[in-house]
N, C-alpha and C positions, 0 to 999 in steps of 0.2 A: 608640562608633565612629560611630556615624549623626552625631550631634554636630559630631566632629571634622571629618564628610564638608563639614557643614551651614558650619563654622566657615573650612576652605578655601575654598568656594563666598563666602562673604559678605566675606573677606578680598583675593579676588580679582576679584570684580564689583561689591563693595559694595552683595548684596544675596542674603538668605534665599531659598534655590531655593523653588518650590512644586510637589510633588510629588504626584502620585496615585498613593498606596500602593497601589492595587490595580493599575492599568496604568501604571506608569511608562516612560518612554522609553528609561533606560536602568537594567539592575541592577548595584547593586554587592554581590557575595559578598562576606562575609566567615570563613574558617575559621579555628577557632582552637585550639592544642596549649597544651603545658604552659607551652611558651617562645616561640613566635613566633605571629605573625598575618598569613594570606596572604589579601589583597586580590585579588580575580579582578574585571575588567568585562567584564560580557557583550553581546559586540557585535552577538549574533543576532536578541533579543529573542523572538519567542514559536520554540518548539524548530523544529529543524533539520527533522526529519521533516514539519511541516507545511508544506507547498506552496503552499496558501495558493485549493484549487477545491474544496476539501470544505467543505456548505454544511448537505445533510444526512446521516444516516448512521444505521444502523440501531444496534440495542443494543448489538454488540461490535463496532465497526467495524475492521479492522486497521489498524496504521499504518501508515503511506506506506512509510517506509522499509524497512519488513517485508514489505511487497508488493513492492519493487523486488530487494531481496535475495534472496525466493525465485524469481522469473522468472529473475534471472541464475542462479542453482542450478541450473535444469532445461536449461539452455545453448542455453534458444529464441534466434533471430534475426528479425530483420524480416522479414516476405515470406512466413515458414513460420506457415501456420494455429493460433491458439492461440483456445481454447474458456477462458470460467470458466464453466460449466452453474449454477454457487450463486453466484452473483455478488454478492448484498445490496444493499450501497450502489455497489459497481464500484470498490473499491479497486485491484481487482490487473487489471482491465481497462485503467483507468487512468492506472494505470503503464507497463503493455505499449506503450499508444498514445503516452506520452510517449516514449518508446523509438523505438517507430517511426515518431515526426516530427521526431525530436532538439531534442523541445521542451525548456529547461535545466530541471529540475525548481523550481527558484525563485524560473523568470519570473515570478512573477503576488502574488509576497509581496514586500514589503519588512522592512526588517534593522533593528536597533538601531543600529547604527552610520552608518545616514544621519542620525540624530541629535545627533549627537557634532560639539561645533562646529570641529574638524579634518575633518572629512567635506569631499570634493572631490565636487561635486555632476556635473562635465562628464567628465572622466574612466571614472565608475561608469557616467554615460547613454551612452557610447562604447561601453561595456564589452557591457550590456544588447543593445543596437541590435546587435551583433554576434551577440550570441545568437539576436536573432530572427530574422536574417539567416537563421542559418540551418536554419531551422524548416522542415519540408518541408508539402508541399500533402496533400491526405490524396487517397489511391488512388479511383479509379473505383467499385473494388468494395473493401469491409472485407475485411482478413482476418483481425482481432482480433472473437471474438464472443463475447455476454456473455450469459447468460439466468438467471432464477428464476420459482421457480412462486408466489412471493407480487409480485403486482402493485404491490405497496408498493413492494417493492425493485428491480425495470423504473425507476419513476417516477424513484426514488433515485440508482438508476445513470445516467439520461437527463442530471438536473440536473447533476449532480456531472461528467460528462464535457463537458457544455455550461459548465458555468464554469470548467474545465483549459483548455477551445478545441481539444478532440481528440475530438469528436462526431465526427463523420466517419471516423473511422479504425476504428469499433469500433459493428457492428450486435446491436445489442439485442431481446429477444423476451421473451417471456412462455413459460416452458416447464417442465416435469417432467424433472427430468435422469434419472428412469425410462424415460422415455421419448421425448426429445425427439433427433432422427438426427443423425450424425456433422455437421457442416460441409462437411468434406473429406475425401475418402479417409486425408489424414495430417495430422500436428498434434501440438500440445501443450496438454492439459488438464492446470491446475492451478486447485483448489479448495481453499477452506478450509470444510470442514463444521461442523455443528454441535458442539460435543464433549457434550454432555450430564452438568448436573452435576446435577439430580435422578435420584433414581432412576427415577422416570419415563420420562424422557426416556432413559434408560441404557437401558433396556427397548426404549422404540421404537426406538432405534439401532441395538439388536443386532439388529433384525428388518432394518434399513431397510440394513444391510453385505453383506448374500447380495444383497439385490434390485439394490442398484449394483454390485455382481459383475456379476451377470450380464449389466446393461446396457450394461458396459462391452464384455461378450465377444461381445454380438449387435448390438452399432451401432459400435465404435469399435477396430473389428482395422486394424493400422497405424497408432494412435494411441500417443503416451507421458503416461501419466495421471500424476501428483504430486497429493498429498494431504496438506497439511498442518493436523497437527492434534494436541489434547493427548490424544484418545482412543487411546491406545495399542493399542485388542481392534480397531480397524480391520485392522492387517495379514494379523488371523487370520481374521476374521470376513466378508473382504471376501473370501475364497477366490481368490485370484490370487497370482501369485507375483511377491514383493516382490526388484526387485532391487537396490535400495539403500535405506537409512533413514538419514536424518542428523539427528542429535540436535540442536535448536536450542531457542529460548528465547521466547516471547511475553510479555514484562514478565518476571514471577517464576514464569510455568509452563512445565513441561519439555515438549517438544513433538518431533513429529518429521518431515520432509517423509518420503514415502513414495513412490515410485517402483516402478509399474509398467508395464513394456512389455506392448502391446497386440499380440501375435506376430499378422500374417494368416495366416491360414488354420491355426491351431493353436487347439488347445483351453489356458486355463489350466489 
């Protein structure tokens, strides 16, 4: 098949493509059954979910798209206060701020198909320029806020929100989500914690689900916390009453956002 591709290519330009198998410009699939063979081109180039501002990222980074799917789950809006207290690299911050400056999520990448010698180069730049158009200015005061108590992941989140171009929209700290105070009287916290696949780590986790109980019930009454994650003993362990679980997916592990209201002035 590569052959045949090579054999069109040289019959029509009268000359042998030279390709870099490892980064090529553009891919050609090929599937193949008992009886037929389906040619796919892929006009995206590197996957849809990359953005094209993540520069670093810590050891599980989540993907893009995985962070935008679950903020729309918890049915936040611009304007209304959203906390990640475990923030890492600032995935789902992020996203939040690309949200709330209606930045298009993939200003800042380019496609496989502006390679493709059919590509109308003025048209797409029309297209773009309309996108930025209408990009908003970022608020006075942040209402998107992002913290972790590993300084690594501060630094991570800074870079990473500075090369989306949505720094501004989203104040970052150094903090203990043991301990660090609500933002705002109300809000949407959504984190994704560790899941702990040592047993080890399963161990500190079990201790470490009563202590964010708790913090959540003496700093954050009037808050709606979401919790996604593949440790499933979170809902039981984290003594609060869960009132929705939605079963979702992190590549090939079963996972679940977890939803819990922050009633003021109620005990969970």
């Amino acid at each position: 098949m590569k052959d045949a591709v090579c054999d069109r290519f040289r019959d029509d330009v009268k000359a042998r493509p030279s390709i870099d198998k490892r980064m090529p410009d553009v891919r050609v699939s090929v599937y193949l059954s008992e009886r037929e063979a389906t040619i796919y081109l892929d006009t995206s180039g590197e996957p849809l979910f990359k953005r094209g501002y993540r520069r670093d990222a810590d050891e599980a980074p989540m993907r893009e798209n995985l962070a935008a799917g679950l903020i729309a789950l918890t049915g936040w809006t611009p304007g209304t206060p959203f906390l990640d207290p475990m923030c890492g690299s600032g995935t789902i911050v992020a996203e939040a701020a690309l949200v709330a400056s209606d930045r298009a999520p993939g200003l800042s990448r380019t496609f496989a198909f502006q390679k493709l010698a059919w590509f109308e180069g003025p048209p797409w730049q029309r297209m773009k320029q309309a996108a930025r158009d209408r990009v908003k200015s970022a608020p006075p005061e942040p209402r998107i806020f992002a913290s972790d108590i590993a300084p690594g992941a501060v630094g991570m989140t800074q870079a990473n929100l500075r090369m989306a171009k949505v720094d501004g929209f989203v104040r970052v700290e150094r903090a203990d989500v043991l301990t660090r105070p609500a933002p705002a009287d109300h809000g949407i916290l959504l984190a994704n914690p560790p899941y702990g696949v040592r047993l080890a780590d399963q161990e500190q986790l079990a201790a470490f689900y009563p202590k964010l109980g708790d913090a959540l019930k003496q700093r954050f009454a009037g808050w709606t916390a979401f919790f996604f994650t593949g440790d499933l003993r979170l809902a039981k362990l984290v003594h609060l009453k869960v009132a929705r679980r939605t079963p979702l997916y992190n590549g090939a592990l079963e996972c679940r956002l977890f939803e819990l209201p922050m009633v003021t002035g109620k005990h969970q």
